[in-house]
C-alpha positions in Angstrom: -3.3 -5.4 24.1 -5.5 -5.4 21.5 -4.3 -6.0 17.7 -5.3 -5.1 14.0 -7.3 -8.7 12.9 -8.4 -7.2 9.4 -9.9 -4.0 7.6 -12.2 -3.8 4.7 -11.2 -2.1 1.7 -13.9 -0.7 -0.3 -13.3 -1.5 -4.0 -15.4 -1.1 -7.3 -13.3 -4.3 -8.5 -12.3 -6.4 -5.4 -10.8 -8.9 -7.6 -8.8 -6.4 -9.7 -8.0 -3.9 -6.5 -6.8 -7.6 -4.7 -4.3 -8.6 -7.2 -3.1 -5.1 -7.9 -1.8 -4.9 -4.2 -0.9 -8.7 -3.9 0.9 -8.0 -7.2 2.9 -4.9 -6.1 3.6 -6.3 -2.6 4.4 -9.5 -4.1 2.2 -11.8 -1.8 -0.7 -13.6 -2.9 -4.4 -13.1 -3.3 -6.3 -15.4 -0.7 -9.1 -17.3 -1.5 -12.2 -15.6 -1.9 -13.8 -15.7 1.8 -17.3 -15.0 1.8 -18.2 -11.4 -0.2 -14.5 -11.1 0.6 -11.1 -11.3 -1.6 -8.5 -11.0 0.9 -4.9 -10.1 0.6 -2.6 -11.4 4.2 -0.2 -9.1 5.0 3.0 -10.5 7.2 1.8 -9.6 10.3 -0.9 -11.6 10.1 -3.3 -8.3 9.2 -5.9 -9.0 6.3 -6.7 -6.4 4.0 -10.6 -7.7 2.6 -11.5 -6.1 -0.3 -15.4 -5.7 -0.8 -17.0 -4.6 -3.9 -19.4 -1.1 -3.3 -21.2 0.7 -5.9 -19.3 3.8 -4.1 -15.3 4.2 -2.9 -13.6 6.9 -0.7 -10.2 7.4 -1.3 -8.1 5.8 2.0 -4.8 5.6 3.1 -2.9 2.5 3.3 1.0 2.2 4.5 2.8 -0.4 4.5 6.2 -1.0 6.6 8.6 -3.3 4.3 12.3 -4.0 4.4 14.9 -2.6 2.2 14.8 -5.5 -0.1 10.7 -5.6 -0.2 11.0 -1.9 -1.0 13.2 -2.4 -3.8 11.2 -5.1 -5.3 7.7 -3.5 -4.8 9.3 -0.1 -6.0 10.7 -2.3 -9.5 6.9 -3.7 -10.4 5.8 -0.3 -9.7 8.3 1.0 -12.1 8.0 -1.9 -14.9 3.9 -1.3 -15.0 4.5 2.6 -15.4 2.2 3.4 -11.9 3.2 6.9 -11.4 4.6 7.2 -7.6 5.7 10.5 -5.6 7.8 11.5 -2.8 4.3 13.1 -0.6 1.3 11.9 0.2 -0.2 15.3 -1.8 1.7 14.2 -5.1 3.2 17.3 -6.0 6.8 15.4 -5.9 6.0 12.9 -8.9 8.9 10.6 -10.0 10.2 10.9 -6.8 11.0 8.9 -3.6 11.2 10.3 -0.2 14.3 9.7 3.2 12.4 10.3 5.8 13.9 9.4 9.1 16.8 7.6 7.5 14.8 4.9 4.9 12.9 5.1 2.0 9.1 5.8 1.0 6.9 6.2 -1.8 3.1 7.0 -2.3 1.2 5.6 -5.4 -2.6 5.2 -6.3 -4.4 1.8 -6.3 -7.4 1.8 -9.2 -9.6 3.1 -6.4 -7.7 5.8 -5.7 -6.3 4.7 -2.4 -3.6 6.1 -1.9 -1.0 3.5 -0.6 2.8 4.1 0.7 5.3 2.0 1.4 8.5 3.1 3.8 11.4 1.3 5.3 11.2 3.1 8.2 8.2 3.7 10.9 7.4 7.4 11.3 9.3 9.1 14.0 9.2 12.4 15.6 8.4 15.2 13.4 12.3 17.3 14.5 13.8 14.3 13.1 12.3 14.1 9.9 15.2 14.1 6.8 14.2 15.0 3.4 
């Protein structure tokens, strides 16, 4: 079975758009590799940020434990990123339950929109607000 080696993020900073994830996920920047400044996730996954003149806004989520969700969620907090509930950010200030855990959307200064949760999507019957 195949599995995710690494992605490319498009960035206007990678440098800045590198740290600000490492920061928030509390891992650390890699060592610049090439044109890229890569961030290793747990799983082995790299996330290569790549500087380009022009960024489209992604989606990025993140599965984290209760403890990584509470100290992601804090440096969120203490650097005053606004976070919402929905990935349309109506529901700002706010966290969402769904299936049982916790998650939260926020903005990286690309615009990606990133989310962590606690708890891998399930099916959409079960989903609790």
């Amino acid at each position: 079975m195949a599995e995710l080696n690494h992605l490319i993020v498009w960035s206007k900073d990678k440098q800045a758009s590198a740290k600000f994830l490492a920061d928030i996920l509390g891992v650390p920047v890699g060592e610049p590799w090439g044109h890229f400044v890569p961030v290793r996730l747990s799983n082995g996954v790299a996330m290569d940020f790549l500087d380009a003149d022009s960024v489209s806004a992604q989606h990025y989520a993140f599965l984290v434990g209760d403890a990584e969700f509470d100290a992601a969620f804090a440096r969120l907090q203490s650097r005053g990123v606004p976070y919402y509930a929905d990935p349309a950010r109506q529901q700002r200030g706010e966290i969402n339950h769904h299936w049982g855990g916790r998650g939260v959307y926020f903005e990286d200064p690309d615009g990606h929109v990133l989310e962590l949760i606690t708890k891998p999507y399930g099916k959409l019957e079960e989903l609790t607000r």
